[in-house]
C-alpha positions, 0 to 999 in steps of 0.5 A, spaced: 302 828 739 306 826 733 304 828 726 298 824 722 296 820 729 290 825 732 284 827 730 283 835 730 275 838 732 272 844 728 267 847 731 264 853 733 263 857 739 257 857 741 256 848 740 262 848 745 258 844 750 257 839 745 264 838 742 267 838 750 262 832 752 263 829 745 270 829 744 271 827 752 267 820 750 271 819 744 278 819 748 275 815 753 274 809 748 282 811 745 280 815 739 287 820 740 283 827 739 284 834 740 281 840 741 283 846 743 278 847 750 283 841 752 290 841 750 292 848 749 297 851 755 296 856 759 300 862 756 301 859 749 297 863 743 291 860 741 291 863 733 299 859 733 297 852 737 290 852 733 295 852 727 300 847 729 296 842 731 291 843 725 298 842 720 300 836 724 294 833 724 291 827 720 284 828 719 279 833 721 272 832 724 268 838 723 262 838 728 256 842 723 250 846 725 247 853 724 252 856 727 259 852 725 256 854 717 257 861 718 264 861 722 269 863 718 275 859 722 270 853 721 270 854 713 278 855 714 279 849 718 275 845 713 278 848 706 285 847 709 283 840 710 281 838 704 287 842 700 291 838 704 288 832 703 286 830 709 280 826 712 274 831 712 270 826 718 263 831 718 259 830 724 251 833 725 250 836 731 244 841 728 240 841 722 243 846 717 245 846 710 251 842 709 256 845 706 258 844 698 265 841 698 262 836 704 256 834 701 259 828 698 262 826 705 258 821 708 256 824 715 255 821 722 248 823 725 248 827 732 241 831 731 237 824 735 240 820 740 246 821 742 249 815 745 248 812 738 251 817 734 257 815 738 256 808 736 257 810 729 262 816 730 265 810 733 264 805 728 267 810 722 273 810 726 274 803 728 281 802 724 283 809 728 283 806 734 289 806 738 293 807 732 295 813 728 290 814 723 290 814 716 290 819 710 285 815 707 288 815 700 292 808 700 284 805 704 281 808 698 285 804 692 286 798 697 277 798 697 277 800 691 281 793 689 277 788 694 271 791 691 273 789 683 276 783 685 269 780 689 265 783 682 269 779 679 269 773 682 262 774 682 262 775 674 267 768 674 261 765 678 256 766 673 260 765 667 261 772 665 268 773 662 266 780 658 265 782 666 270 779 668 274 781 663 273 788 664 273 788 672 280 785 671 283 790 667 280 795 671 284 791 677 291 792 672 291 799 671 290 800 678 296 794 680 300 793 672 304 788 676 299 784 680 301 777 677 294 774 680 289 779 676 294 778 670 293 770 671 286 771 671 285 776 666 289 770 661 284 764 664 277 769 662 279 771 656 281 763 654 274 761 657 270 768 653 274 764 646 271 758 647 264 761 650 264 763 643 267 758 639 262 752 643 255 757 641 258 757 634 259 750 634 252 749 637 249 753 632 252 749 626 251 743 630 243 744 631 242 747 623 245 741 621 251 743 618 256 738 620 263 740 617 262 747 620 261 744 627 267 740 627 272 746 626 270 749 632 269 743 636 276 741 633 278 748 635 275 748 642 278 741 643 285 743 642 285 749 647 282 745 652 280 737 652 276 736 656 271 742 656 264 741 657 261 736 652 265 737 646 268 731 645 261 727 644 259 733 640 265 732 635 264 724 635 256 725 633 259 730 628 263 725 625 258 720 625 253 724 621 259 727 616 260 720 614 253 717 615 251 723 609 257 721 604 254 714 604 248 716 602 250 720 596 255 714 594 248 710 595 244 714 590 250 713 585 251 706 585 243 706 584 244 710 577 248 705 574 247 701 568 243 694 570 249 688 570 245 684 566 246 689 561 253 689 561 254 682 561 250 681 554 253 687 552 260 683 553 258 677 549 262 678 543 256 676 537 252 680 540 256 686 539 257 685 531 250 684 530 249 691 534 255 693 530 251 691 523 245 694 524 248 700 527 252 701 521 245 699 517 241 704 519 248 710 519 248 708 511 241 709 510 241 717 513 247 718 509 244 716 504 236 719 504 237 726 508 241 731 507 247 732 511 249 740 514 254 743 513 261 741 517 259 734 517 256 733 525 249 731 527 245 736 531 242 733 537 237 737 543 240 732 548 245 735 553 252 731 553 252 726 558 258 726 565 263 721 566 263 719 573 269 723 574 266 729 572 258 726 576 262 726 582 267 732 582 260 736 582 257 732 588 263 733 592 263 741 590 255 742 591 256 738 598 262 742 600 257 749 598 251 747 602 256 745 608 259 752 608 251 755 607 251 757 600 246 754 598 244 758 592 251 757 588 249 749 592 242 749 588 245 751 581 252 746 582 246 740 584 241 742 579 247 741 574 247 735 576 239 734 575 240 736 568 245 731 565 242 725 571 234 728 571 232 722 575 238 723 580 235 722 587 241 724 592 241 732 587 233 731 587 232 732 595 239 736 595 236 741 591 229 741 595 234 742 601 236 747 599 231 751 597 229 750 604 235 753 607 234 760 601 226 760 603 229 760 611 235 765 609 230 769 607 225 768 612 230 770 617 233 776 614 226 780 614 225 777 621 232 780 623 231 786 619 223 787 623 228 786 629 233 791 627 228 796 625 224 795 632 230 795 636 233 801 632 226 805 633 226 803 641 233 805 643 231 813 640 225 813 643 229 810 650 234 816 649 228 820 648 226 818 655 219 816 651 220 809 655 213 807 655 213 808 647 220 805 647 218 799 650 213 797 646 218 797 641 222 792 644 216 787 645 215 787 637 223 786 636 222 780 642 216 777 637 221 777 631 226 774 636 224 770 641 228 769 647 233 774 645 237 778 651 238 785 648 231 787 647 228 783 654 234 786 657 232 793 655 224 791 656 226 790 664 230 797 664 224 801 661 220 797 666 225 798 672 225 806 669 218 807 668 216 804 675 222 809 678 219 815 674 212 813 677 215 812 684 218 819 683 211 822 680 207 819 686 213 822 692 213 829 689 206 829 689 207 826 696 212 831 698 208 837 696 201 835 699 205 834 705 210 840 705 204 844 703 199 841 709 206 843 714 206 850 710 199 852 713 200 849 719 206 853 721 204 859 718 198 858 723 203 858 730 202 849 730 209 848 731 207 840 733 203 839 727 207 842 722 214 839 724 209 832 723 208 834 716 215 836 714 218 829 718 213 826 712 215 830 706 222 828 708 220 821 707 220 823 700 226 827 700 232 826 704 236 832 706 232 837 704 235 843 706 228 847 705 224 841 710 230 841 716 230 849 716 223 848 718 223 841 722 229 846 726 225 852 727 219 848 729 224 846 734 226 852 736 219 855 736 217 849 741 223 850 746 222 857 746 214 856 748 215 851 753 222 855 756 220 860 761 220 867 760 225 870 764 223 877 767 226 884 765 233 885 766 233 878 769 237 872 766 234 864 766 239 860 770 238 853 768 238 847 773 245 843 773 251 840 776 257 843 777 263 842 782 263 847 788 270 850 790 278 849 788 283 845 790 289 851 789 284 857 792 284 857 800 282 853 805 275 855 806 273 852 799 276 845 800 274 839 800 271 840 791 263 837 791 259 835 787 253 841 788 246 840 783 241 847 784 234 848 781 233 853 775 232 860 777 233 867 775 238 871 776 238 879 776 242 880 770 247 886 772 248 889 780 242 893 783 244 900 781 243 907 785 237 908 781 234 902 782 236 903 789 233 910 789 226 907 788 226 903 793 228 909 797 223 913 796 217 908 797 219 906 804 224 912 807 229 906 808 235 909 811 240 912 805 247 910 804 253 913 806 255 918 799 249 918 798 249 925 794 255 922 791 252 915 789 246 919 785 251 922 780 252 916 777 246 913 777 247 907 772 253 904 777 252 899 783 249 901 789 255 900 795 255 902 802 250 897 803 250 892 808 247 885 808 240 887 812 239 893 807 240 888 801 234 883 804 230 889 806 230 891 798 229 883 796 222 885 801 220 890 798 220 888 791 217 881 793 211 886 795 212 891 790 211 885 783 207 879 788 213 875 786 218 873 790 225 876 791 231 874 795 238 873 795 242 868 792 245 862 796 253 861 795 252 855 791 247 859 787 252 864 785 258 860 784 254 856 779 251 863 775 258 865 776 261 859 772 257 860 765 256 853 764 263 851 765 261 847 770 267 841 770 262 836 768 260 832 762 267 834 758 265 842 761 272 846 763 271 848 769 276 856 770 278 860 776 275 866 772 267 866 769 272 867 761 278 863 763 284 862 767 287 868 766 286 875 770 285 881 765 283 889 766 280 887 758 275 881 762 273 887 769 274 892 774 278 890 779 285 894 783 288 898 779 286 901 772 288 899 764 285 896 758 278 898 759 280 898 766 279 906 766 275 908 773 278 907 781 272 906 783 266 902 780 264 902 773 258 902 770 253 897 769 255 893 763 262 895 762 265 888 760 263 883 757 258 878 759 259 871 762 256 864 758 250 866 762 249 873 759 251 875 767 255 882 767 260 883 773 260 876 775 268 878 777 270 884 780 267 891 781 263 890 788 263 885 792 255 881 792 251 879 798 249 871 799 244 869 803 248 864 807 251 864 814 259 864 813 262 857 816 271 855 814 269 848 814 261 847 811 264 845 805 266 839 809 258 836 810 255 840 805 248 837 802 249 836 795 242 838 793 240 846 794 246 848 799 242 853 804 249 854 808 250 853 816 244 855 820 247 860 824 253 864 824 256 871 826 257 873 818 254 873 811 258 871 805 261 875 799 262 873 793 266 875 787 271 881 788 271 888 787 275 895 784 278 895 791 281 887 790 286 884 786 285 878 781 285 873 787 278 875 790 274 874 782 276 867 782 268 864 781 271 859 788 274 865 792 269 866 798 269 873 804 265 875 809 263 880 813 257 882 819 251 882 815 250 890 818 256 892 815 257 896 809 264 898 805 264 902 798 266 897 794 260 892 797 253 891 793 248 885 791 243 883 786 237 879 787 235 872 784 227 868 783 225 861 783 223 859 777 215 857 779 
């Protein structure tokens, strides 16, 4: 496998069987996997092609239970892993404790239905398929940017160009060259411009303030022409612009002198009469009332303006009460007012502006009650006082009607304080129902107490106290409904396994399918002092060396033939009221196996342990390792198979039931194989001290006269499971 395109499984001994069926699944579906159980070579260093195809891998996927947590060689997979920078694919096989540096992975439940975890192992690897598998880096930049890209279509959507704005920028830091976000990026800001530009114009445009709308409908118009209704608003601006200064002209021509007035004024007799009796009536004053000094006249009348000066202090009051000054508009138009008292334009201008002053005024205590309230709310909120700080922003909407900020705070305290009383009512939830599941598991109700953690976890997913107890209920149920296996025995479960080799001898082909019922299998050989009792019960007749024998009492029996074996399984059947025998060859061939029984992604070996013989693994011809005796060793000398079987291999050879026939595996029955009906010997199955390796193969088979007995040949007994 080249680097970077396989998929490497961790995983821990004892969950071999799932990982084997599992791993097998994802390779018939074409995820590229490896895994030790497969693909390590006879003759290569387990610790040496474990590393290499760890360092060559692309990502990882760690199978997680109880004991995978605990492992040590699990923990170190995963931490090279990750320092690595490679993809960690966490897969629950068991209920256990996640671990810390996985607990943020997203992992793919197995502890339910099986296929259906598949299904979604598969569907997180779809883009691994058949196909190198990614490092997952570039995946994660490139999610990153499809996901900024739709939100900001989706801001652009809504016509908000601060979001869209900032999502676009986001985009650049992650591409600074990417010309599409540039480009998107100009046009946000342009449409975020004239967004604003349009709400101000508006603004002024509905207060009536014409000549502040024009500049920014004018500004809009010169960035974009056509946008929204702007032209209209600027031709109605204009209009109402011009339709004012009208007015004003208006008001001013009807201050004017009456032209009658003028006209006979213009009549030259007239003039020197009025010229006479003003001159008349100067001489009088001058000549009956003291003058003051300086020679002028005082007079308590305000000097009245040219029409230059009148229109210069209109036009200077408009411009103020157009830029929203309008108590430096009042003072300008009061001016007007003290030289013009009847002046009807200065008279409602001046009103005008007092109104505008009385709702500055109103507005500034409205803002400052609004910022007051918006201020006292958002202490409270950081105070996590939600209730309180909502109120608070109620009365800041009461001064604002419709504002966003505060109905947008009111729905976050909402959101927030309808999240706070969901949490408040599920941790009552999660205690009542954790407390009710406490009581009944601590009452042996392993039912009803898995029931009430189920809906405690209702209210807190993942939690590890919850699925500690939910296992152990599992654990405790299993072990009740699971039969218990008599002293010194061992439960075999009931399965499918394939009897015989194709590389062994003759008698053990053609390879079958065999399936046999559970039942119990004693768990060492029976030994001299067991076959001592029996001796003395019924004066059954003494093997050869028998003096001998019973100097080594926890070592197996020999010298025993077929007739006495079944005369021993008699005995104990009367002896216990249960019901004893020897195995048949099938029976013994599937104990001898330990699970590894080459169905459902199981290996299937020549020996129980594997395909290599070793004087570490049994007793067989010759000594070394912990291979030290010449003849048998004592029970429980090696370790035992998958099953908790010891000397499975070698030691003495063991007695089956079946009639021995070269060609029964040609027509063997499926089902609980018994062996011919009749023949001249008995089968023997798994080796001896006395024989080399090939005879400890699970597969190999010998046979004997059932009345013969050999030193190095012994038996144990099995019990059907009832």
């Amino acid at each position: 496998m080249s680097a970077q395109n396989f998929i490497f499984i961790s995983y821990a001994r004892k969950d071999k069987e799932f990982v084997v069926k599992l791993a097998s699944d994802l390779r018939a579906k074409g995820v590229n996997i490896w895994l030790d159980q497969f693909d390590i070579k006879p003759g290569q260093t387990w610790d040496r092609a474990v590393h290499r195809a760890l360092k060559a891998c692309g990502s990882l996927m760690v199978v997680l239970s109880p004991a995978a947590v605990e492992s040590e060689d699990v923990q170190d997979e995963v931490a090279y892993a990750i320092k690595q920078k490679k993809t960690v694919i966490p897969v629950l096989y068991q209920n256990c404790d996640i671990p810390y540096r996985l607990i943020r992975k997203q992992y793919v439940d197995f502890t339910g239905n099986y296929e259906r975890g598949v299904t979604r192992l598969l569907s997180t690897l779809q883009s691994q398929l058949q196909k190198p598998i990614p490092e997952g880096a570039e995946e994660k930049k490139t999610a990153q940017l499809d996901r900024l890209y739709q939100e900001a279509r989706e801001a652009i959507a809504r016509e908000n160009w601060q979001m869209a704005i900032e999502k676009l920028q986001a985009v650049l830091e992650l591409q600074p060259k990417n010309a599409k976000a540039k480009a998107g990026l100009k046009l946000a800001e342009q449409e975020l411009r004239l967004a604003q530009l349009y709400s101000q114009g508006k603004e002024h445009f509905q207060e009536q303030r014409w000549q502040q709308a024009l500049k920014c409908f004018g500004k809009i118009r010169d960035l974009n022409s056509q946008y929204r209704d702007v032209d209209a608003l600027l031709t109605t601006a204009e209009h109402e612009l011009k339709k004012g200064r009208k007015d004003r002209n208006r008001v001013k021509e009807d201050t004017k002198p009456p032209a009658y007035f003028l006209k006979l004024t213009k009549q030259r007799g007239t003039l020197l009469a009025g010229a006479a009796l003003v001159l008349t009536v100067v001489i009088v004053v001058y000549l009956f009332f003291p003058q003051p000094k300086g020679g002028q006249v005082p007079s308590d009348k305000p000097q009245e303006h040219s029409a230059g000066v009148y229109d210069e202090l209109i036009q200077e009051a408009d411009a103020l009460f157009e830029e929203s000054k309008f108590e430096e508009a009042k003072r300008k138009y009061q001016e007007v007012l003290d030289q013009h008292p009847n002046d009807a334009y200065a008279t409602e201008k001046v009103k005008a502006c007092e109104q505008e002053i009385a709702k500055n005024q109103k507005e500034a205590e409205r803002q400052s009650s609004y910022s007051k309230y918006i201020n006292h709310g958002n202490r409270l909120f950081d105070q996590g006082k939600f209730e309180e700080a909502k109120a608070k922003y109620e009365a800041a909407l009461v001064q604002k009607p419709g504002d966003g900020y505060a109905k947008a705070k009111i729905e976050n305290c909402d959101q927030i304080i309808s999240e706070k009383q969901k949490e408040a009512e599920g941790n009552r939830l999660y205690t009542k129902y954790k407390s009710e599941g406490d009581r009944y598991f601590n009452q042996g109700k392993y039912t009803q107490a898995k029931q009430k953690y189920q809906q405690a976890l209702n209210y807190k997913p993942g939690d590890s106290y919850l699925l500690a107890r939910i296992g152990e209920c599992d654990r405790r149920l299993a072990e009740a409904d699971k039969p218990k296996a008599p002293p010194d025995m061992v439960l075999i479960p009931a399965g499918t396994f394939e009897m015989g080799s194709n590389d062994g001898d003759d008698d053990e082909k053609p390879v079958h399918k065999v399936s046999v019922d559970a039942f119990y299998m004693d768990k060492y050989e029976v030994t001299v002092e067991q076959y001592a009792e029996f001796l003395n019960a019924t004066n059954h007749r003494k093997p050869a060396n028998w003096t001998e024998q019973l100097q080594n009492p926890k070592r197996p029996v020999v010298y025993v033939s077929w007739n006495d074996a079944v005369a021993y399984t008699e005995w104990l059947s009367q002896k216990t009221g249960q019901t004893y025998r020897l195995p048949t060859e099938a029976e013994w061939e599937y104990a001898a196996r330990g699970g590894n029984t080459g169905y459902g992604g199981k290996p299937k070996y020549r020996y129980p342990w594997g395909d290599d013989a070793s004087p570490d693994k049994a007793n067989y011809r010759g000594t070394g390792g912990k291979d030290r005796w010449q003849g048998t060793s004592p029970r429980g000398s090696f370790d035992p198979n998958g099953y908790g079987l010891y000397d499975m291999a070698g030691n003495v050879w063991e007695w089956c039931s079946d009639w021995y026939a070269s060609d029964y595996y040609e027509n063997s029955p499926e089902k609980n194989p018994k062996g011919p009906a009749t023949g001249d010997y008995r089968v023997l199955r798994g080796g001896s001290w006395n024989y080399g390796p090939h005879g400890m193969r699970c597969a190999d088979r010998f046979r004997n006269l059932p009345t013969y007995r050999g030193g190095d040949i012994g038996f144990r007994c099995v019990r059907d499971v009832r």
